[in-house]
N, C-alpha and C positions, 0 to 999 in steps of 0.2 A: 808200143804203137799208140799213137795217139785216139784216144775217141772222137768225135764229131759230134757235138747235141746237138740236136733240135733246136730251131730258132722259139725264144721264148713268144714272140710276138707272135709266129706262125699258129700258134696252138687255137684251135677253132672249137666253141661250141662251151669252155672251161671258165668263160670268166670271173667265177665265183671264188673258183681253184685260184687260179691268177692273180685274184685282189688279195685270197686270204695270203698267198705267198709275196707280195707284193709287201704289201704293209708290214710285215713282219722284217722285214730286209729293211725298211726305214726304222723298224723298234724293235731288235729283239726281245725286248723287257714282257712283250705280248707276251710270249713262253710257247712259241713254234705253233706249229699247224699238224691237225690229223687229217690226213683225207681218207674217206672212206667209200670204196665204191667196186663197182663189177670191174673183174680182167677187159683188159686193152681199151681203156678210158683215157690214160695219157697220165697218170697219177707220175709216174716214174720218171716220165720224157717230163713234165712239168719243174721239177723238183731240180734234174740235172739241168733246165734249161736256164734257171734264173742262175747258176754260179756264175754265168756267163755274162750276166746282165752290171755284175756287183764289180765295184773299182779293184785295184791291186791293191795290195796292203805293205806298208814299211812295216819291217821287223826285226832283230836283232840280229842278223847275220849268223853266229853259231848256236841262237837259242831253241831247242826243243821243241817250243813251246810258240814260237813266233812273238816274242812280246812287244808289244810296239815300241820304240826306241826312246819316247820323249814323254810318255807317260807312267811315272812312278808306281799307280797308282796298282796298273792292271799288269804290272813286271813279276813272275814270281820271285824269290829269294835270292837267288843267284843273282838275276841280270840287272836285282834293286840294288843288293851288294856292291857290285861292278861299278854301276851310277853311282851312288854314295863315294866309293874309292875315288873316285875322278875318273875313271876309263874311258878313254872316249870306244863308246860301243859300236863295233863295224855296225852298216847299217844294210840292207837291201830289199830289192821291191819283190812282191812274188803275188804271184794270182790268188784272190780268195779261195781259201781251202775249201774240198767239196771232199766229202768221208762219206763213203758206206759201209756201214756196219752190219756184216756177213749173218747168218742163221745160225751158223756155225760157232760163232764167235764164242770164247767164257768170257769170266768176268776178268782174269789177265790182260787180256787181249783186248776188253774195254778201256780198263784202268789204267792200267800198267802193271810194274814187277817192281818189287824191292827185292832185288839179290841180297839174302842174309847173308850167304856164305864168302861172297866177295869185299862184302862189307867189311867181315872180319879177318879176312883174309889182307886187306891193305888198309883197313882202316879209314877209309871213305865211303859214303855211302851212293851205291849204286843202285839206280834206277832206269827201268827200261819204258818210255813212254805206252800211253796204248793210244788206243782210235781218241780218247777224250782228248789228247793233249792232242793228237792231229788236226782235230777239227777247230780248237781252241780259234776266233776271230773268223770262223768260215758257216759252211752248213755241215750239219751231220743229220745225213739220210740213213734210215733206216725204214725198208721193205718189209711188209707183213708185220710190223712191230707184236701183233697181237698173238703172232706164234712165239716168242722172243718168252724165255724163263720170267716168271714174277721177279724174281730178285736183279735180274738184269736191268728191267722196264725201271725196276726202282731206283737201281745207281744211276738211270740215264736220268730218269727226271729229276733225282736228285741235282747233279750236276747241271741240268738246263737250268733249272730255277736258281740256285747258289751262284750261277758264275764260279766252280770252284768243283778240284776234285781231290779226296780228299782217300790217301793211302798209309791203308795199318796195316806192315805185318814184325810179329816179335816184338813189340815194343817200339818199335821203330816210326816213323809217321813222315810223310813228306803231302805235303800240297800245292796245287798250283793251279793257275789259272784253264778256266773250262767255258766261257763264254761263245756260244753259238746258235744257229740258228737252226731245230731241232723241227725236219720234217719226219713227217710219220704216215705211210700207206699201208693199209687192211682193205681185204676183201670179207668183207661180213661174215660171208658164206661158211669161211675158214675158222669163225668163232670170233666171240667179243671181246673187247679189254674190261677188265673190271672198271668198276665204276670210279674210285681211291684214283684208278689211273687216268683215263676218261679226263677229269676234271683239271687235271693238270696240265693238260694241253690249253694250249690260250683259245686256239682258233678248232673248228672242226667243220669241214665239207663233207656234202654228201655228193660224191658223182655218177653220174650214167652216162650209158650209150646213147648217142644223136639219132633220133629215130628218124626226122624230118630228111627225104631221101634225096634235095639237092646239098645241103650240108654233108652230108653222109660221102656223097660224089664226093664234094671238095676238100674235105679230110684224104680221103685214100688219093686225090689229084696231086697234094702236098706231100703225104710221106712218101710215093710215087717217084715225085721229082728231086726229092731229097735224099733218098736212096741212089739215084741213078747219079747225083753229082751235089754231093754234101755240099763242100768248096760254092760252086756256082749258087745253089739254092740260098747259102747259109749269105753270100753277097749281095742278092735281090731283097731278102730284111735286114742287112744292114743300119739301113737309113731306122724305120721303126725300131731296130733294137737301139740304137743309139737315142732315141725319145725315150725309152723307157728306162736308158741305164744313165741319163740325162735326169728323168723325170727323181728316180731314188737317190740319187746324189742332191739335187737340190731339197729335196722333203725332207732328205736327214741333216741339213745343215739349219733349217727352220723349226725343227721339230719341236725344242723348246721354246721359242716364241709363240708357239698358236695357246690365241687364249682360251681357256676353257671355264665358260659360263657359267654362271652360278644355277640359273635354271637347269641347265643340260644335268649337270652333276647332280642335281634331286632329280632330274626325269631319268638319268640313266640308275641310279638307283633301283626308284620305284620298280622301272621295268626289272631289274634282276630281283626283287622281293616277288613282284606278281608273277614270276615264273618259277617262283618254289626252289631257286638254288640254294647251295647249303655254302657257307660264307664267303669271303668275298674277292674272290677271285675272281668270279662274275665282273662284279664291278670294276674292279680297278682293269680287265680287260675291255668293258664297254668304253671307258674312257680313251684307255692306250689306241685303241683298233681306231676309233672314230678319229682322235686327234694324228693319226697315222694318217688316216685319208686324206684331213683338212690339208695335212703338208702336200699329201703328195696333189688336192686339185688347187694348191696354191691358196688358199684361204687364208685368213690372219689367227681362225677364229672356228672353235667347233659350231657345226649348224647341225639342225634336226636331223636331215637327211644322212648327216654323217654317222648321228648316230642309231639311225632307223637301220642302215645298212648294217653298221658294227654287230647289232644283236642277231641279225643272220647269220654272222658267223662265230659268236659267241655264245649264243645260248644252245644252240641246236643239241647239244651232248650232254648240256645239265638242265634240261628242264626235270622237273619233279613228279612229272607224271606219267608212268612208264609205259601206260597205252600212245603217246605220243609215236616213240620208236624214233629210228631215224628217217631219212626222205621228205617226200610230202608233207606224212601225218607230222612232224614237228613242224616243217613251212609255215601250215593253217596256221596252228596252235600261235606262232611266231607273230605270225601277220596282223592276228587277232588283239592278240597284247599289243600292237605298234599302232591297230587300230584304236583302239580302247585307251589308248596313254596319252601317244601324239594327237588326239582327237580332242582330247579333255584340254590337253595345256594348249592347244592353239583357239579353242573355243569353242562352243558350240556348231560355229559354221563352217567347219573343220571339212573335208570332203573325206571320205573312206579311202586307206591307201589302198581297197581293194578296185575301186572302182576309179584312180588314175595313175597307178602304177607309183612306186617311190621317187624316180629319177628324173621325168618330165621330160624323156629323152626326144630325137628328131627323129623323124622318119624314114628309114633310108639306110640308117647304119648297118652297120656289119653286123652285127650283134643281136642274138636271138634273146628275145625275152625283158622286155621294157623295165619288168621290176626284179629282173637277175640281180644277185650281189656282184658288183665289179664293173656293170656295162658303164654306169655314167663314171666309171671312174677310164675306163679304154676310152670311150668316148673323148676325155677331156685331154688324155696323155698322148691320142693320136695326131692334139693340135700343137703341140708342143715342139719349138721345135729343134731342130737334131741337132747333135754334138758331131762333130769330127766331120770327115769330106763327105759332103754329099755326093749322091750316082744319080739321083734323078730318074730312077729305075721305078716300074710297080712292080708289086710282090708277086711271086707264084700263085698261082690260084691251081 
């Protein structure tokens, strides 16, 4: 039975969620997103909404593994072998893979199996893929990561960060390609990730419940009408999902053109030393996240704002100072430092981002919260416009 997600575009009240998921879809190299936040915030529905957003993928026809057909580079063993022999390798299209990986799960069932006994038994070596090689060129979701075995949390972020997963058993070893885009939802409530782990995630949100109670109406108006005729709902944003799966397809084909400033790169520094992170993962994420945005609001060129935005979704999990916490009290702490940096490097007549919001957005929009991370980024992708047939429809409200 097929499932039906949630239109990505529908999602109301998240946009923080949304950019950090957003930009990661243009770079995995960020190293995925954590969201953390209260039961029935949309963490889940977010996560499965954007598979839907992301192009189809060529892949080798009988490979395990998906490997793309015309690059060497990201083929494991076999399918480089094949290429090298002259093969011409069957080829075919298939939707980006979306994996979730169960509670239940071990570390087999993550990794994979080396059958020893078949091994020796014929003389070839057999191997049973796990969830890493499914997800290989897709997303891999995993719920509550933070109830999840240490030593699990460890293979997985190993594999996020390597692009690569790597199987010992008896002496035996086989590896293969593991590149994907690694979300992560916890409920605080349920317990923390260590900190080792924490930091390994590129991105981290904090989300809540919409308190403001016309918003609040028009979330339950949406999942309301989306329940009662998935089909019909999921064709009223059509048009908006096609701007945003429009929008990430062109940011990943720029992504290495946007230049990035010699200033930016001492300011995005500084900011990850004035907030006490411990090496540099910090940074080389300030940069990825920010030149992630530039793509996708069409820029040439990392700007301030890109990367005033980037450290809201980067710093929040590695500051240094543990009374911070997550929520609000990092916000401040955030805001403070983007005040204090970007105030300095633009001048003394620099205006406080407290007192006019980061994005300079219009009035009117759909979007709560002027200096939200993500609004001037919906904002920009709203104008963009659609790929495929238009319907000329408005969305469900």
């Amino acid at each position: 039975m097929k499932r039906e997600n949630f239109p990505f575009a529908a999602l109301l009240g998240q946009e923080a969620m949304q950019a950090a998921l957003l930009v990661n879809a243009v770079d995995p190299t960020i190293g995925g997103v954590l969201v953390r936040g209260q039961k029935g915030t949309g963490k889940s529905t977010a996560a499965r909404a954007l598979a839907g957003l992301l192009p189809p993928i060529q892949t080798v026809q009988d490979c395990p593994y998906r490997c793309p057909p015309d690059q060497p580079a990201e083929m494991h063993d076999g399918c480089r072998q094949r290429r090298a022999d002259g093969e011409d390798l069957p080829v075919a299209t298939l939707p980006t893979p979306f994996v979730e990986l169960p509670l239940s799960a071990g570390e087999d069932r993550l990794i994979g199996t080396l059958h020893l006994a078949r091994t020796l038994e014929t003389g070839e070596r057999h191997f049973e893929p796990g969830l890493l090689a499914a997800a290989n060129r897709g997303i891999l979701y995993v719920d509550e990561v933070n109830l999840l075995p240490d030593h699990l949390v460890d293979m997985l972020l190993d594999a996020a960060a390597s692009g690569v997963n790597v199987v010992e058993r008896e002496g035996m070893r086989l590896v293969h390609p593991a590149r994907f885009l690694l979300v992560g939802t916890m409920n605080p409530e349920e317990g923390e990730l260590r900190p080792q782990f924490l930091d390994r995630f590129g991105l981290c949100v904090d989300v809540t419940g919409i308190n403001e109670p016309d918003q609040r109406r028009r979330i339950v108006q949406r999942r309301l009408a989306f329940d009662q005729n998935p089909a019909a709902f999921r064709k009223s944003w059509q048009e908006q999902e096609n701007r945003l799966a429009a929008g990430i397809a062109t940011a990943r084909k720029r992504l290495r053109t946007i230049a990035i400033p010699e200033e930016l790169l001492t300011l995005a520094v500084e900011l990850a030393v004035a907030a006490g992170v411990q090496g540099h993962r910090a940074d080389l994420a300030l940069i990825r996240t920010a030149r992630a945005l530039a793509a996708l609001l069409d820029r040439g060129a990392i700007a301030e704002d890109d990367l005033a935005e980037a450290a809201t979704l980067v710093l929040p999990h590695r500051l240094a100072d543990p009374q911070a916490g997550p929520g609000p009290e990092a916000a401040a702490v955030i805001r403070n430092l983007l005040d204090e940096h970007l105030s300095a490097a633009a001048g003394s007549k620099a205006t406080p981002l407290a007192e006019t919001g980061i994005y300079g957005l219009d009035d009117g929009l759909e979007f709560p919260g002027a200096a939200a991370a993500g609004v001037r980024l919906f904002a920009h992708l709203k104008k963009k416009p659609p790929t495929g047939p238009s319907k000329r429809r408005k969305p469900s409200t």
